[in-house]
N, C-alpha and C positions, 0 to 999 in steps of 0.2 A: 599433397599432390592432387592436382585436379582432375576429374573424370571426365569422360567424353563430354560430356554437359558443361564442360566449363565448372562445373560446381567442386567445392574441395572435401577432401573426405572427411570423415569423424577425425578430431583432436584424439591425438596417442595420450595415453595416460601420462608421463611426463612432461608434456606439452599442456595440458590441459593442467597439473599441479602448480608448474612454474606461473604460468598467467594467472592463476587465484593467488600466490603467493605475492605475486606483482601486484596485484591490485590490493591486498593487503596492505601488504607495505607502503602505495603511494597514496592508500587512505590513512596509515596512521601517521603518515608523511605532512599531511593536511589536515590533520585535525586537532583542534586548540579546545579543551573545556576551560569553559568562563563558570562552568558551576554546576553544581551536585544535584538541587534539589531545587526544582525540578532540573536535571542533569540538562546543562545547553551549551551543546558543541556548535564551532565554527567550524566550518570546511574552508580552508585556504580555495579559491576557483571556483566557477562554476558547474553549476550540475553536470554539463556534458564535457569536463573536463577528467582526466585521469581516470582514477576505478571508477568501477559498473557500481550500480545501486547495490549489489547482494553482496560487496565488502563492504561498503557504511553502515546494514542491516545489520553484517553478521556482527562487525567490531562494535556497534551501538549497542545490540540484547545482549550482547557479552559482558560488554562494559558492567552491566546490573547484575552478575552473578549466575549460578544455577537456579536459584529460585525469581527468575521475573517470570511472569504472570504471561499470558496469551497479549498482545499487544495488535493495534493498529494504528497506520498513520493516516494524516490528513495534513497534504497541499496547502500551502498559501501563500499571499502575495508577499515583498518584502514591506510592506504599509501595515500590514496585520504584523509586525511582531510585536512592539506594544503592547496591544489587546492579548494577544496569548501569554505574552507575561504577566501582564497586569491582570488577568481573567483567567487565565486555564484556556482559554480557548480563542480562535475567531470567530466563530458562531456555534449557538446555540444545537449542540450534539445532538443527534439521531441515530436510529439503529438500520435505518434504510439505504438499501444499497446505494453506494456511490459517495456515500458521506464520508467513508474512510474505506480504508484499504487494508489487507491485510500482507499488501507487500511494499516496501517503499518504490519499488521501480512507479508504481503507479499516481501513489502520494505526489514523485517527484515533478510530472508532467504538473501540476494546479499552481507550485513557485517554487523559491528558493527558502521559505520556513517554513519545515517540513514537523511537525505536532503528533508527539507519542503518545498514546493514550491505551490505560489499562481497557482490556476492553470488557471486564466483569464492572466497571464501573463506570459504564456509560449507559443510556444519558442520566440515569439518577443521580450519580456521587460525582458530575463533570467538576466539581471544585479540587476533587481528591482525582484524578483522573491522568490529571497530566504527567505525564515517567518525565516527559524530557523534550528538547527541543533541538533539529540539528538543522542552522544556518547555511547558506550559504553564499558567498559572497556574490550576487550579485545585486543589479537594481540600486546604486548607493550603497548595500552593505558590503561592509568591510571590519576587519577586526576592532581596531579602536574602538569605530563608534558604538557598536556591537555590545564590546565589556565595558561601555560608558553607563549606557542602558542599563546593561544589568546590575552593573554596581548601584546607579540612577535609583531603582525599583527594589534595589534591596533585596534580590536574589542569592538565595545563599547558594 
């Protein structure tokens, strides 16, 4: 219900479960692993499609267990997946702000190949570094060509 201000109140707690629920489910709705190591999901749609960033976050560090390590992401175009598969990375890692993120909503604004990265093992061990990679389809990608690539590169 809305307040004098036009503005709407705090989300009821059940209101608030059902819609993370929802976003859940319409991310694991849309997501395809093409592979384990370094882990690379597609997302059926684009970023500003279905759930919010903080259900492909939470179902992504999930995915890795209880024991994954502190992580950050980093943005990029859909022309750098390639390079991050074939390298670990799009460019050459730093520990200076804005180079990664430590929440994907943020990652998300820079593209749609979105770069996991341990972050005890940046920038020295960037070859060991990469957890994983979650696409998304836009810019030309799409699933096909996507798991063409990674089979392509040899991605286990």
């Amino acid at each position: 219900m809305a307040d004098a201000s036009g503005n709407s109140g705090p989300d009821t707690a059940p209101d608030r479960a059902a819609r993370i629920l929802d976003d859940l489910q319409d991310a694991v709705q849309r997501m395809h692993v093409l592979a384990q190591s370094p882990r690379v999901v597609l997302a059926s749609g684009a970023r500003d499609q279905g759930a919010r960033p903080m259900a492909w976050q939470a179902l992504f560090e999930r995915s890795f267990g209880v024991d994954l390590p502190a992580v950050c992401y980093r943005g990029a175009p859909a022309s750098a997946l390639r390079t991050v598969l074939t390298t670990g990375c799009d460019q050459a890692p730093t520990l200076e702000d804005g180079w990664s993120h430590p929440r994907l909503r943020e990652a998300m604004m820079a593209g749609p190949v979105i770069q996991v990265f341990r972050v005890d093992r940046l920038p020295d061990a960037v070859a060991h570094a990469l957890l994983g990679v979650i696409v998304f389809e836009e810019d030309g990608l799409q699933l096909a060509g996507v798991r063409a690539l990674v089979r392509a590169l040899g991605v286990s």
